[in-house]
N, C-alpha and C positions, 0 to 999 in steps of 0.2 A: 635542578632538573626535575620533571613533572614525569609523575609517572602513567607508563599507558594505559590508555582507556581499555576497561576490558566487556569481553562479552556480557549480554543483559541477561542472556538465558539463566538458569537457577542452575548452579552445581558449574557451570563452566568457568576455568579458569584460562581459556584462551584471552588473547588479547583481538580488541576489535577488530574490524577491517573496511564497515560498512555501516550506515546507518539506514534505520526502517524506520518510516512515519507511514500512518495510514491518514489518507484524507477521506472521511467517512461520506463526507456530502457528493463525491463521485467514487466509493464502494472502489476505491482504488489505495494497494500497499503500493508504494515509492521505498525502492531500496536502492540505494546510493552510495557514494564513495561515502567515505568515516567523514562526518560534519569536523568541522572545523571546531565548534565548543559544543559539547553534551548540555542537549536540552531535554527539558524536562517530559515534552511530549515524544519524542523519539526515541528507539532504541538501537543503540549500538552491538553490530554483531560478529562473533568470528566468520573466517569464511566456510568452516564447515555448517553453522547453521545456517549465513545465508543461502549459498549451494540448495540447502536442504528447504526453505521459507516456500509455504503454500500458503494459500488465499482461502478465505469464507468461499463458498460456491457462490458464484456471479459476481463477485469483486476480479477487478481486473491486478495484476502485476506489473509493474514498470520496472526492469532493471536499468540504471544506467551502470556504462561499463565502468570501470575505475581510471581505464587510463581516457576516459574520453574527456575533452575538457567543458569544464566548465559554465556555463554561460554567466558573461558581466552582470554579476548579481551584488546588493549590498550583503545580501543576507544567502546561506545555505540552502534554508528553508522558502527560501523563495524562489530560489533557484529551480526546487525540487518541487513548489508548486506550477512554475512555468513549465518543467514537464510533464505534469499532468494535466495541462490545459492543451498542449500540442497535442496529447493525441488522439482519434480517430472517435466519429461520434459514435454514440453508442448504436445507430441503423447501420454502420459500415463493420462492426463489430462482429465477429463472430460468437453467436451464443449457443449455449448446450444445454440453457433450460425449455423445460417442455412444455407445450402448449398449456393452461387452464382447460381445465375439462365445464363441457358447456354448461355443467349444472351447479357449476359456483359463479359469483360475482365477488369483482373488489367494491369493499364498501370505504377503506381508511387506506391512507398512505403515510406513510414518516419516516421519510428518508429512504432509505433502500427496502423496508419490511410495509407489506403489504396484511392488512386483515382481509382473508377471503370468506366467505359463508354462500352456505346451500340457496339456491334460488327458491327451495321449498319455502 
């Protein structure tokens, strides 16, 4: 008999219930039912931290529910990237960041962060 996977948090000794992967290249946390095998890039969590799981500011959240099933996937984590590809483009998206003020410009992008500077 294997024993249960438990939460990633530091000091927690609940048992998991959910796993979090973040997919950096669309600034989106995927929290999901417990994967099937603990991978290296994921973390497994009880469900009072998932409950409690917030996002960088402008990274989106995707909960899937626990009892919802599945999609015919080989792999968990594919599964969990095929829903983050379903959902909504980032124009249909509601955002709550605020406009650039007119007297800076982007000069670098790398990935979600942005170098801004004074148009001076």
């Amino acid at each position: 008999m294997t024993a249960p996977r438990m939460c990633s948090r530091a000091a927690c000794a609940r048992p998991a219930s959910g796993t979090l992967t973040y997919v950096y290249s669309d600034s989106t946390v995927v929290l999901g039912p417990l994967a099937t095998y603990a991978e290296p890039h994921a973390y497994d969590l009880c469900r009072e931290h998932a409950a409690r799981l917030t996002a960088p500011r402008g990274w989106e959240v995707v909960r899937l529910a626990a009892d919802q099933p599945a999609p015919a996937s080989r792999d968990d984590l594919v599964a969990l990237a095929e829903a983050v590809r379903q959902r909504p483009e980032p124009e249909s998206r509601p955002t709550d960041a605020r406009p650039e003020p007119e007297s800076v410009t982007e000069t670098n992008r790398r990935g979600h962060l942005r170098v801004l500077r004074d148009r001076d």
